[in-house]
The first five atom37 places (N, CA, C, CB, O) and aatype in JSON, in Angstrom:
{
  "aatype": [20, 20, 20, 20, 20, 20, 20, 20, 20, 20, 20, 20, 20, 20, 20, 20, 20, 20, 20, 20, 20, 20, 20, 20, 20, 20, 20, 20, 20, 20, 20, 20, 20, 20, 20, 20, 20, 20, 20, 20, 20, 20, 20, 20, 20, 20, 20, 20, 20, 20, 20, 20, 20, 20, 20, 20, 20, 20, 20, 20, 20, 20, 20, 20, 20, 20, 20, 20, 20, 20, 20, 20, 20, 20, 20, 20, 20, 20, 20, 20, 20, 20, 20, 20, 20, 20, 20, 20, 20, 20, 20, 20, 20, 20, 20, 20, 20, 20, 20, 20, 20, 20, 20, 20, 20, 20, 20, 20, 20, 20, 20, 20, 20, 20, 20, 20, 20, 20, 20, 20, 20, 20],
  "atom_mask": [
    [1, 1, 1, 1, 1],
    [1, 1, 1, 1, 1],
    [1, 1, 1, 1, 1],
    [1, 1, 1, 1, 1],
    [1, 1, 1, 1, 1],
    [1, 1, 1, 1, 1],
    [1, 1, 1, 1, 1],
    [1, 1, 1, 1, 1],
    [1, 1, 1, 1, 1],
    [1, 1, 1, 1, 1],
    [1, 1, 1, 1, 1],
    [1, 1, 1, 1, 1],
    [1, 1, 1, 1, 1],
    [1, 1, 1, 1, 1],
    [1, 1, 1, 1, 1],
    [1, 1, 1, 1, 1],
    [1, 1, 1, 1, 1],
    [1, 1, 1, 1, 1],
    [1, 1, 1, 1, 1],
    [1, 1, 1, 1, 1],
    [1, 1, 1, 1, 1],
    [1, 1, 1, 1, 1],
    [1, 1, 1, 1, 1],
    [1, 1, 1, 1, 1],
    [1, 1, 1, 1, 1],
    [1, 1, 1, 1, 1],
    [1, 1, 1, 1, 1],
    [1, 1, 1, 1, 1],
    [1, 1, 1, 1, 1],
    [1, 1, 1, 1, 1],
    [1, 1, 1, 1, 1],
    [1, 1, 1, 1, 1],
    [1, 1, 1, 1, 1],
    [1, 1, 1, 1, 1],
    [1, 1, 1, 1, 1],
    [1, 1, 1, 1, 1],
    [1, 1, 1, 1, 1],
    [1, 1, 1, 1, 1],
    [1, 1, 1, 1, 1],
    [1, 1, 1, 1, 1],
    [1, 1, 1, 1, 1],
    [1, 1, 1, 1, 1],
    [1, 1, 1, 1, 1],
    [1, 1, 1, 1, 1],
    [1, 1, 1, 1, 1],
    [1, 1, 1, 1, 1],
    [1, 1, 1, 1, 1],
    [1, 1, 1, 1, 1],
    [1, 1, 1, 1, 1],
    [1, 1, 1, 1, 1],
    [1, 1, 1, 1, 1],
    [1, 1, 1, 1, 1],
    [1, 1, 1, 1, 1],
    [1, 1, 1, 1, 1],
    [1, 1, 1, 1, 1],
    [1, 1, 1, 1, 1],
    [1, 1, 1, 1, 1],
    [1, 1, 1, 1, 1],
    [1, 1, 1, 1, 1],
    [1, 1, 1, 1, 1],
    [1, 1, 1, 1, 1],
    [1, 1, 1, 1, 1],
    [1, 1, 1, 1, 1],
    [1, 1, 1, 1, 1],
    [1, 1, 1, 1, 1],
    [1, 1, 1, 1, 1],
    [1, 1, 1, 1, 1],
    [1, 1, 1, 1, 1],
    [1, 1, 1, 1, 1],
    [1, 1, 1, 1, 1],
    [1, 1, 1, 1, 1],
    [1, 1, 1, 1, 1],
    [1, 1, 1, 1, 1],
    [1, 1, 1, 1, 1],
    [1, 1, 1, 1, 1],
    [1, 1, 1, 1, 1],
    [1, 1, 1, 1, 1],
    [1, 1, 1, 1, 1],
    [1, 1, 1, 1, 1],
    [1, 1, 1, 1, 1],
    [1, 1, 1, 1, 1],
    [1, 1, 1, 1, 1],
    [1, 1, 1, 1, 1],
    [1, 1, 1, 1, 1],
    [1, 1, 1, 1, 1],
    [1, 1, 1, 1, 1],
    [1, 1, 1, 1, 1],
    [1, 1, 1, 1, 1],
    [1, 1, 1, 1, 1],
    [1, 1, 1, 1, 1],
    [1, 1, 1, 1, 1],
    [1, 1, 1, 1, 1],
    [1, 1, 1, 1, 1],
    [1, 1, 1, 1, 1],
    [1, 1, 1, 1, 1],
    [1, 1, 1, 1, 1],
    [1, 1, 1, 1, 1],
    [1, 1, 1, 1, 1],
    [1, 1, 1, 1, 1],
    [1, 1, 1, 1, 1],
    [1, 1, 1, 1, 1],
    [1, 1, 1, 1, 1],
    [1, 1, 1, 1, 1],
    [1, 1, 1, 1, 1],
    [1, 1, 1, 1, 1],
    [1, 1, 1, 1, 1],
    [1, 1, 1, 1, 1],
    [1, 1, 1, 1, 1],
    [1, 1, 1, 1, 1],
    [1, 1, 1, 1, 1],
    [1, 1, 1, 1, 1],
    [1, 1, 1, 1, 1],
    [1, 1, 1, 1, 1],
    [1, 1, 1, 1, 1],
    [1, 1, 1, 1, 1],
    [1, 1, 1, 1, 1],
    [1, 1, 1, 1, 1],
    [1, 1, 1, 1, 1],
    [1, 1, 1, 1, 1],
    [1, 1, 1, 1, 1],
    [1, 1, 1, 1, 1],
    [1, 1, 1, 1, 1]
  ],
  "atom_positions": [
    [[-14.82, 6.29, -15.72], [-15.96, 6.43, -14.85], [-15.45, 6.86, -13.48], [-16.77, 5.11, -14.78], [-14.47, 6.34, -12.95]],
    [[-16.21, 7.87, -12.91], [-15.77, 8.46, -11.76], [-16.81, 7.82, -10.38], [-15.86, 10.19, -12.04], [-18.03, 7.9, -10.18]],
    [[-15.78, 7.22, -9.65], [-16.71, 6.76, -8.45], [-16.71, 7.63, -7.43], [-16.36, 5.49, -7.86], [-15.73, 7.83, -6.7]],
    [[-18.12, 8.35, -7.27], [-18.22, 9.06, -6.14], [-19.46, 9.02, -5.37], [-17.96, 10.26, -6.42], [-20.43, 9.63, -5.82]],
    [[-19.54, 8.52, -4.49], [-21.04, 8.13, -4.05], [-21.05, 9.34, -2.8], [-21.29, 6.16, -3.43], [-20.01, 9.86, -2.4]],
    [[-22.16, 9.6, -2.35], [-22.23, 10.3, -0.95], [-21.51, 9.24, 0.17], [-23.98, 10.64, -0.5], [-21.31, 8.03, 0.04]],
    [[-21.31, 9.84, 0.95], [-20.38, 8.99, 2.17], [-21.88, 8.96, 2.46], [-18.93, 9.74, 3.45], [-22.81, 9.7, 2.15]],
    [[-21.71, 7.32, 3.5], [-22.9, 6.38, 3.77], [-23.03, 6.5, 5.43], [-22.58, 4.67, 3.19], [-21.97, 6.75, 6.0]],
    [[-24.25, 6.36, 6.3], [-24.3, 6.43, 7.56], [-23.55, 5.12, 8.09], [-25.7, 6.61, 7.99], [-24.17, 4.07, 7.91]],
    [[-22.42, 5.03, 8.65], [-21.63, 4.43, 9.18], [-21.54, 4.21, 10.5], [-20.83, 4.79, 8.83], [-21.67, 5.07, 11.37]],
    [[-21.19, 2.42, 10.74], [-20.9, 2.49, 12.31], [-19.45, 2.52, 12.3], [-21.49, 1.18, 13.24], [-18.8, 2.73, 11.28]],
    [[-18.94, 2.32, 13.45], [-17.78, 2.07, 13.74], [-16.83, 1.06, 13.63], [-17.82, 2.24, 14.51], [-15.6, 1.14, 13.63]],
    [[-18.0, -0.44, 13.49], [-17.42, -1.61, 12.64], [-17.02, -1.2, 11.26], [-18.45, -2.76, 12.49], [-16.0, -1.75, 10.82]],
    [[-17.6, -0.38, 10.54], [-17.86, -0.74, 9.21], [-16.4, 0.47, 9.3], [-19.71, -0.49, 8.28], [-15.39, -0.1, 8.87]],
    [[-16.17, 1.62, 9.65], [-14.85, 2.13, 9.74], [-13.88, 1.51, 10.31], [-14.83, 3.14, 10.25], [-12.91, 1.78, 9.6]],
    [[-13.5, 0.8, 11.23], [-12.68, -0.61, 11.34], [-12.3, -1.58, 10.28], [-13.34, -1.41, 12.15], [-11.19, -2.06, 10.09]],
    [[-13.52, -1.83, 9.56], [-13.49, -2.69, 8.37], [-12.82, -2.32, 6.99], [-14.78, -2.96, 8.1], [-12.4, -2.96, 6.03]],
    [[-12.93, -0.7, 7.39], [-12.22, -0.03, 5.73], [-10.99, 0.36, 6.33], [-13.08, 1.56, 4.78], [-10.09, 0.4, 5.49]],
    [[-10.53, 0.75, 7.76], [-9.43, 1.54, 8.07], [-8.57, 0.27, 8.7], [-9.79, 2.91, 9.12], [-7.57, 0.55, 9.35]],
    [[-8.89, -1.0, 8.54], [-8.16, -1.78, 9.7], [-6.94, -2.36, 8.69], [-9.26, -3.18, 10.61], [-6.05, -3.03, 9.21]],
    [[-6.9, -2.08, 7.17], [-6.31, -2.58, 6.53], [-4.87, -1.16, 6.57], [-7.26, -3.07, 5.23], [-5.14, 0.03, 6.4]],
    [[-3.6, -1.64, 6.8], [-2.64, -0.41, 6.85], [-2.69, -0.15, 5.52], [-1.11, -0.6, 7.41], [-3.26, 0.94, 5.43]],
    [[-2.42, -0.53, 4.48], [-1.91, -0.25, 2.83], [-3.64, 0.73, 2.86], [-1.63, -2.28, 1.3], [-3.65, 1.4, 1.83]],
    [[-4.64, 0.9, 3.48], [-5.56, 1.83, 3.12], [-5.29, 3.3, 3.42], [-6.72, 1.46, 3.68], [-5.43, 4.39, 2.87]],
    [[-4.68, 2.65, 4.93], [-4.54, 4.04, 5.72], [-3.03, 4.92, 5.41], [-4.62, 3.64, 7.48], [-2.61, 5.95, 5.92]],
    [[-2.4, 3.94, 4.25], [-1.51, 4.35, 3.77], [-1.59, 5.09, 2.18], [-0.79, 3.33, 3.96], [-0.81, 5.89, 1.69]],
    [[-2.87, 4.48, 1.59], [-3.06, 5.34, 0.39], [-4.15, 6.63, 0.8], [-3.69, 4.33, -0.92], [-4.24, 7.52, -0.05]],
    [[-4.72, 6.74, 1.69], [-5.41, 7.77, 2.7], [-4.22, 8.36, 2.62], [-6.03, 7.37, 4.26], [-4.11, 9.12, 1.65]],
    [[-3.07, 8.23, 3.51], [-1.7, 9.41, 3.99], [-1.04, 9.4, 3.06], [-0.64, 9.15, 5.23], [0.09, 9.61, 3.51]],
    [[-0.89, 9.2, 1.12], [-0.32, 9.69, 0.21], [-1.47, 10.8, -0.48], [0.23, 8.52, -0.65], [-1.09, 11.89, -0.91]],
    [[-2.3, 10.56, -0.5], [-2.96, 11.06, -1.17], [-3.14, 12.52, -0.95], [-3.87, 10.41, -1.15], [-2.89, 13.51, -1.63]],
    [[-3.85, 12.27, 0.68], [-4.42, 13.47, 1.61], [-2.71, 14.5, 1.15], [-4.78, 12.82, 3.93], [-2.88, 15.68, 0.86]],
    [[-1.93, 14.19, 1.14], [-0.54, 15.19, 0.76], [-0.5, 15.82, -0.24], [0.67, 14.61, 0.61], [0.09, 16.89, -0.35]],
    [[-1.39, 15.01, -1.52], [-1.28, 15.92, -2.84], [-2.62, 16.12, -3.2], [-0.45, 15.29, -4.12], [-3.5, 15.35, -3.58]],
    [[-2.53, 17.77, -2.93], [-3.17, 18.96, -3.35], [-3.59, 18.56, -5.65], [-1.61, 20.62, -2.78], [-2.85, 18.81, -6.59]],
    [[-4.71, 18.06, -5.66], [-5.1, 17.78, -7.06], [-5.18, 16.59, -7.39], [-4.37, 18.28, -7.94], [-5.66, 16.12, -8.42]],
    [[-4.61, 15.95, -6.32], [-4.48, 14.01, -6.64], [-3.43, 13.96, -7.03], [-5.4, 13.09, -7.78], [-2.59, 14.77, -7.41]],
    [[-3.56, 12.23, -6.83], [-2.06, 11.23, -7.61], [-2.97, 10.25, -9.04], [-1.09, 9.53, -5.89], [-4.11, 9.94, -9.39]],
    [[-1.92, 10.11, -9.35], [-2.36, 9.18, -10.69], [-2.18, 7.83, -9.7], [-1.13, 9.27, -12.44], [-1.38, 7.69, -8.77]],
    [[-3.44, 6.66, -10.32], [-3.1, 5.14, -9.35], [-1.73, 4.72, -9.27], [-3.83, 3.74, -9.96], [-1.18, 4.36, -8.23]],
    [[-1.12, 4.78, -10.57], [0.52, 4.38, -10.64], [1.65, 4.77, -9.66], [1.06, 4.93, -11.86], [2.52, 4.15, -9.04]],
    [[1.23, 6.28, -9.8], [2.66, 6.76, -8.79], [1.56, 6.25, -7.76], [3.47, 8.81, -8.65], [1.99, 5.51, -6.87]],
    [[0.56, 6.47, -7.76], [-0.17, 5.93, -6.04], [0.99, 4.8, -5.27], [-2.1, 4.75, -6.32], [1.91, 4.87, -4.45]],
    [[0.09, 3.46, -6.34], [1.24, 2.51, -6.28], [2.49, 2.22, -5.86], [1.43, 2.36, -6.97], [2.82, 1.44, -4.96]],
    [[3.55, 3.23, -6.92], [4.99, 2.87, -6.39], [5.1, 3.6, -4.98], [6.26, 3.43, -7.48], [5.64, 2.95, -4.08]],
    [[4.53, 5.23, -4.63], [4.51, 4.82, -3.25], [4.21, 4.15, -2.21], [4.36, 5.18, -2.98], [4.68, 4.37, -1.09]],
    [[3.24, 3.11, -2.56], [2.81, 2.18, -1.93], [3.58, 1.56, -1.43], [2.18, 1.58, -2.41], [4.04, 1.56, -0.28]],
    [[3.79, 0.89, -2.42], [5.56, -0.35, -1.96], [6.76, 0.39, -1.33], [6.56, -1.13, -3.67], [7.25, 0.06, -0.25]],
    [[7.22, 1.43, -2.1], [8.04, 2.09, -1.42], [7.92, 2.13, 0.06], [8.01, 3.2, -1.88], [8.79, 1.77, 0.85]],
    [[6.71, 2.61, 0.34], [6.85, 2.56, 2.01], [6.82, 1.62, 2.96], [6.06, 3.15, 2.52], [7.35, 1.45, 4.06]],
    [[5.75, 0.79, 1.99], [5.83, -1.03, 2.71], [7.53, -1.26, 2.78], [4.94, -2.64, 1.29], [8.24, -1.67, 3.71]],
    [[7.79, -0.92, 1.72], [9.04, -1.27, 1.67], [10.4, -1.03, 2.45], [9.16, -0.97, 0.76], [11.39, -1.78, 2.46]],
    [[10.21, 0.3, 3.18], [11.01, 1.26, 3.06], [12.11, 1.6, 2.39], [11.21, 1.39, 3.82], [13.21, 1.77, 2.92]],
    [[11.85, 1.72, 1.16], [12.98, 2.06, 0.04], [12.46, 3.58, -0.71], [13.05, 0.6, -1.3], [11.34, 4.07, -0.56]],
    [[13.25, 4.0, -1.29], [12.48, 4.91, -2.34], [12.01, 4.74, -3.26], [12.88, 5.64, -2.76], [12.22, 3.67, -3.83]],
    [[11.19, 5.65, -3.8], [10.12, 5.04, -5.04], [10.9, 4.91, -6.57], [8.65, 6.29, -5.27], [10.3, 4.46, -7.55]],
    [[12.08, 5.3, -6.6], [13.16, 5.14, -7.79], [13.24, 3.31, -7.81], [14.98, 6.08, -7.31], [13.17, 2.65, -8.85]],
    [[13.4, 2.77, -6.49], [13.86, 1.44, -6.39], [13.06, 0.35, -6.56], [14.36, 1.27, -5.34], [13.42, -0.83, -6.67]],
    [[11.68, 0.92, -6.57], [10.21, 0.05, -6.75], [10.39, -0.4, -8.32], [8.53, 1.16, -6.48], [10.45, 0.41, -9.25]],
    [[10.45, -1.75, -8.44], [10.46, -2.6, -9.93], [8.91, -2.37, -10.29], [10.94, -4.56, -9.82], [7.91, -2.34, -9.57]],
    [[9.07, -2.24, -11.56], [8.02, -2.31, -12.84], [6.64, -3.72, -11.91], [9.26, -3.17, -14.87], [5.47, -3.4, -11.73]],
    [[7.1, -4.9, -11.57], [6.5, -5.69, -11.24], [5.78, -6.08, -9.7], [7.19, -6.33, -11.69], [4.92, -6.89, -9.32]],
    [[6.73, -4.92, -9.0], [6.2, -4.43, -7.61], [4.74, -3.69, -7.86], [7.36, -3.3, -6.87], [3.57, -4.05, -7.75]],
    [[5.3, -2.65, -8.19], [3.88, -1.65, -8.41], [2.8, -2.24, -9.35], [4.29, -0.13, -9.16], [1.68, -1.78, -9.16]],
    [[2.89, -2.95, -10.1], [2.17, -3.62, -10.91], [0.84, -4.37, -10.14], [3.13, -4.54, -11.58], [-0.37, -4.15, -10.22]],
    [[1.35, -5.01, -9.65], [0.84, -6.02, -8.47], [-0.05, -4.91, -7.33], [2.45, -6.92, -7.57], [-1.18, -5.08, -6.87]],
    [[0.6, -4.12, -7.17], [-0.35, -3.56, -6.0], [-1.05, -2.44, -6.59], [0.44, -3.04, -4.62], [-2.02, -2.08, -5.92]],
    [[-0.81, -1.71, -7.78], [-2.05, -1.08, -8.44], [-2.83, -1.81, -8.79], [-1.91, -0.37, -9.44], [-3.85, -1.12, -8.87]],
    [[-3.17, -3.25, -9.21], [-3.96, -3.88, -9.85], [-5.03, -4.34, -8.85], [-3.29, -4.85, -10.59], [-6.23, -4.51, -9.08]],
    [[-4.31, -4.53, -7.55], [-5.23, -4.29, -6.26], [-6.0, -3.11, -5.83], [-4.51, -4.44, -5.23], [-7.22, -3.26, -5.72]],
    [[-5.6, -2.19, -5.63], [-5.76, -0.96, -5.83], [-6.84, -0.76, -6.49], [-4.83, -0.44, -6.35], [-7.71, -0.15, -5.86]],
    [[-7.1, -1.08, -7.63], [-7.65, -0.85, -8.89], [-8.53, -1.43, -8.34], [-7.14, -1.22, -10.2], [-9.09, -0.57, -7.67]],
    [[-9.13, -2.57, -8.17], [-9.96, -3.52, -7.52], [-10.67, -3.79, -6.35], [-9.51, -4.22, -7.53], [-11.84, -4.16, -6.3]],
    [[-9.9, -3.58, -5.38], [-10.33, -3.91, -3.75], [-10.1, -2.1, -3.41], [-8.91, -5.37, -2.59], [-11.0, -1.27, -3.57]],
    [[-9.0, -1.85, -3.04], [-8.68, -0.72, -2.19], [-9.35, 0.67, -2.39], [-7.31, -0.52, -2.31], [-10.06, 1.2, -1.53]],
    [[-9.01, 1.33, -3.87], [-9.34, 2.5, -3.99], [-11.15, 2.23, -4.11], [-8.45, 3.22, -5.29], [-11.63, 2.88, -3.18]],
    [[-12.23, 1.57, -4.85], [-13.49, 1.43, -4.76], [-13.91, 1.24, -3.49], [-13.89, 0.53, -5.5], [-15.02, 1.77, -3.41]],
    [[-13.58, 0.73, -2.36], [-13.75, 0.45, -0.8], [-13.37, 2.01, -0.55], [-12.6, -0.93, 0.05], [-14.34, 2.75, -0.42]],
    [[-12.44, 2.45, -0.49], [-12.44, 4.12, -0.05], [-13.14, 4.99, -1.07], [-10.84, 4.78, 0.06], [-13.04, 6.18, -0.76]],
    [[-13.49, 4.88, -1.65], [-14.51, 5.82, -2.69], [-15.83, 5.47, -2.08], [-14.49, 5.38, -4.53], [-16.53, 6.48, -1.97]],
    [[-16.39, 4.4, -1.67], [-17.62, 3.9, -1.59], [-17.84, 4.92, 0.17], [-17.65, 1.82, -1.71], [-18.83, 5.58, 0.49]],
    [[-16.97, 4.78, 0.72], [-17.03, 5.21, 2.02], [-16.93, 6.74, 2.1], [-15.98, 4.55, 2.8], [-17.02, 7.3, 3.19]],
    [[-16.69, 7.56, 0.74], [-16.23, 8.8, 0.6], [-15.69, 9.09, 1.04], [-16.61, 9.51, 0.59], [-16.06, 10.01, 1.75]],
    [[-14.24, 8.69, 1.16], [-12.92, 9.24, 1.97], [-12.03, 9.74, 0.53], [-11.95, 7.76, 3.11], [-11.31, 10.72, 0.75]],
    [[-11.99, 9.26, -0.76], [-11.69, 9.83, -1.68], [-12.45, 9.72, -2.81], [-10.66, 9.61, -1.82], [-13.55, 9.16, -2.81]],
    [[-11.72, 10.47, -4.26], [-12.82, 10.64, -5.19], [-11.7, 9.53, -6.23], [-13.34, 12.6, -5.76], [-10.54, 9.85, -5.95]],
    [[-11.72, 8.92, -6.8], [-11.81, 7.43, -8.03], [-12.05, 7.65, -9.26], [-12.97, 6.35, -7.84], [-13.19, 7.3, -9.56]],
    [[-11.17, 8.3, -10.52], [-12.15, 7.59, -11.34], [-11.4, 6.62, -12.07], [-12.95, 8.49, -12.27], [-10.19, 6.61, -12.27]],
    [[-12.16, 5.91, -12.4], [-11.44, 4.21, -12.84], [-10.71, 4.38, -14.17], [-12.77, 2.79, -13.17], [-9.56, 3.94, -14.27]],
    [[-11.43, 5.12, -15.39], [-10.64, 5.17, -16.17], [-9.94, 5.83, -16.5], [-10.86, 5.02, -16.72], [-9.64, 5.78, -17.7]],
    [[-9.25, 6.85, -15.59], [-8.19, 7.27, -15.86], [-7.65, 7.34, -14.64], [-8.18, 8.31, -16.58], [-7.01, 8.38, -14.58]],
    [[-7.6, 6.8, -13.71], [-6.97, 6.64, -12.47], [-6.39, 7.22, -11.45], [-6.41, 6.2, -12.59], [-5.68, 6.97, -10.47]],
    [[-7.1, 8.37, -12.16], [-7.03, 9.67, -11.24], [-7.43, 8.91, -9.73], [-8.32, 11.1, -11.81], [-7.94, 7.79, -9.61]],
    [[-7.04, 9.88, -8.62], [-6.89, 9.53, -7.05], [-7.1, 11.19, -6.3], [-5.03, 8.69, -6.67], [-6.05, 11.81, -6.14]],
    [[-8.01, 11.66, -5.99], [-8.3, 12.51, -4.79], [-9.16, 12.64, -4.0], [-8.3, 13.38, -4.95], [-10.15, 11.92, -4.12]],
    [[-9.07, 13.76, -2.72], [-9.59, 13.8, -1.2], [-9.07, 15.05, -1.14], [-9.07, 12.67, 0.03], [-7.95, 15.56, -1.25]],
    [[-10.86, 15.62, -0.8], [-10.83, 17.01, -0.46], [-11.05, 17.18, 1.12], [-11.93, 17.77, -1.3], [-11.62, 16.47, 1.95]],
    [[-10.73, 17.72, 1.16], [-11.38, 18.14, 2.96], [-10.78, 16.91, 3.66], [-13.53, 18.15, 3.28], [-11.15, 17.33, 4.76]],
    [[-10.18, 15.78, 3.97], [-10.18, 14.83, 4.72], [-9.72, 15.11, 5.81], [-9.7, 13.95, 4.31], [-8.95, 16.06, 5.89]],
    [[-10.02, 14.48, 6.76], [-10.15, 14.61, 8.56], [-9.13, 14.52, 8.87], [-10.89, 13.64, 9.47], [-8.92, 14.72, 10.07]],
    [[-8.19, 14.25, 8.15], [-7.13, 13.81, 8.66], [-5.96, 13.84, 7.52], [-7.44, 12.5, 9.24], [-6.28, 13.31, 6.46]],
    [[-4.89, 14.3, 7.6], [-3.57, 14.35, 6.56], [-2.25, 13.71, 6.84], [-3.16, 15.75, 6.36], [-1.65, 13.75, 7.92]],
    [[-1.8, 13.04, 5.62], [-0.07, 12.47, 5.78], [-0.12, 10.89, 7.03], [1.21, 14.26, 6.81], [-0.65, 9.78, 6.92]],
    [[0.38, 11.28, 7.68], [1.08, 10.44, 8.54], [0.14, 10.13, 9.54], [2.32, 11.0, 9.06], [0.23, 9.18, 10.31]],
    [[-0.82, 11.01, 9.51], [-1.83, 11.04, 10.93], [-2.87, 9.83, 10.24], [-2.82, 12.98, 11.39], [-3.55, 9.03, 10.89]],
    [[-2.81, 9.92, 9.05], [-3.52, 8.29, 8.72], [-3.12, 6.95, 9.05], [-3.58, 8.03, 7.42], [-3.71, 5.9, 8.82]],
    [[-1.83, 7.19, 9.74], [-1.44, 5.89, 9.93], [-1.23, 5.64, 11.29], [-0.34, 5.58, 9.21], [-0.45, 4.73, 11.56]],
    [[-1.71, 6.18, 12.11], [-1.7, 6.68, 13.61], [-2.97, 6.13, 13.97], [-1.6, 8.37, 13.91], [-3.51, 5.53, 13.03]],
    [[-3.49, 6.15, 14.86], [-4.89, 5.64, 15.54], [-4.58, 6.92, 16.8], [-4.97, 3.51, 16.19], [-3.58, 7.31, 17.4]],
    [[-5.95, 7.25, 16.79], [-7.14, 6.83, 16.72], [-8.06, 7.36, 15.23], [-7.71, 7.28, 18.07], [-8.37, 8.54, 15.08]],
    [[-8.27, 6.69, 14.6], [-8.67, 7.0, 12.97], [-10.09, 6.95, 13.13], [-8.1, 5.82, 11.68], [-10.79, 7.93, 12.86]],
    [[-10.51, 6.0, 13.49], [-11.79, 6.03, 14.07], [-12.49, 7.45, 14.68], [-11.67, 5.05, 15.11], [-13.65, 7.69, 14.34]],
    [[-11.82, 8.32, 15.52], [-12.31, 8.92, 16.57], [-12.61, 10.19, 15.78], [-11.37, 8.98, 17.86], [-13.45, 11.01, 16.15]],
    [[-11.57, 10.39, 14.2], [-11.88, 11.34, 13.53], [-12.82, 11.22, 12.53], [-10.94, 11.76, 13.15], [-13.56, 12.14, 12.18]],
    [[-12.83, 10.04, 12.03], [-13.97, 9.87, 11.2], [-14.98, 10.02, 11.63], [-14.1, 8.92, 10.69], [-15.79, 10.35, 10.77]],
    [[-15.49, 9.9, 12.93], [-16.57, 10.15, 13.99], [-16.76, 11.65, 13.95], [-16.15, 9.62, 15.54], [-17.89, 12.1, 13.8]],
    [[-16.18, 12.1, 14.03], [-16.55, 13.72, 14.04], [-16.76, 14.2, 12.68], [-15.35, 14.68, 14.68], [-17.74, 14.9, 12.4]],
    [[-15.83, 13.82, 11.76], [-15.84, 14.0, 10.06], [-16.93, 13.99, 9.34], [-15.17, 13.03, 9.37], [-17.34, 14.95, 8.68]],
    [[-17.7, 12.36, 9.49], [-18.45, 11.77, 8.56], [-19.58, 11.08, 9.5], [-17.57, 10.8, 7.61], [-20.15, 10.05, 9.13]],
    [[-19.77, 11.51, 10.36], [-21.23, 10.82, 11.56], [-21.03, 9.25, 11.76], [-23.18, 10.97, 10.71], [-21.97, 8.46, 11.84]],
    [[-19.55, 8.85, 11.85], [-19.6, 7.54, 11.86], [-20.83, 7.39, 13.73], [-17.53, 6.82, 11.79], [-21.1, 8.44, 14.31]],
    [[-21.18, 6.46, 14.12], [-21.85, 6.11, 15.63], [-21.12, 5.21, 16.12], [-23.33, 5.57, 15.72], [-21.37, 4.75, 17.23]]
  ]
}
């Protein structure tokens, strides 16, 4: 099932509330990099990897495990719902077309100030 809702009229709390978490604004700046999407998995091991700062060779079976299953649950449906990417659950596909913002600049502030221009946050 593919979660894609229209992006919703937003304040600026409610973009605080989805962007204030880093591991969001960090699967935002993997994603926005690959042109067709990531699968949730490799999503994942880059995940940790960078929390980590290790490379994604060094991420255990039980690292990534743990934070796709989050992912799966909290993270990627909270950014789908907000239309910052496209979800679909059963096959775990992960993409974002057009986003306001790419890579590294997701993890930068002011995140807010682009979503404001992007998506009519007020």
């Amino acid at each position: 099932m593919t979660v894609r809702h229209p992006p919703p009229r937003a304040t600026t709390g409610d973009a605080w509330d989805i962007l204030g978490s880093y591991r969001r604004r960090l699967v935002l700046a993997v994603v926005s990099e690959r042109d067709g999407g990531i699968h949730r998995t490799a999503l994942a091991r880059h995940v940790v990897a960078s929390e980590a700062e290790r490379p994604v060779d060094a991420v255990t079976q039980a690292e990534w495990r743990a934070v796709e299953i989050r992912l799966h649950h909290v993270d990627l449906p909270r950014l789908a719902a907000a239309g910052l990417v496209h979800y679909d659950a059963e096959d775990g596909h992960v993409e974002s077309d057009d986003p306001p913002l790419e890579g590294g600049e997701w993890l930068e502030m002011p995140v807010v100030e682009a979503l404001r221009e992007w998506n009519g946050y007020e």
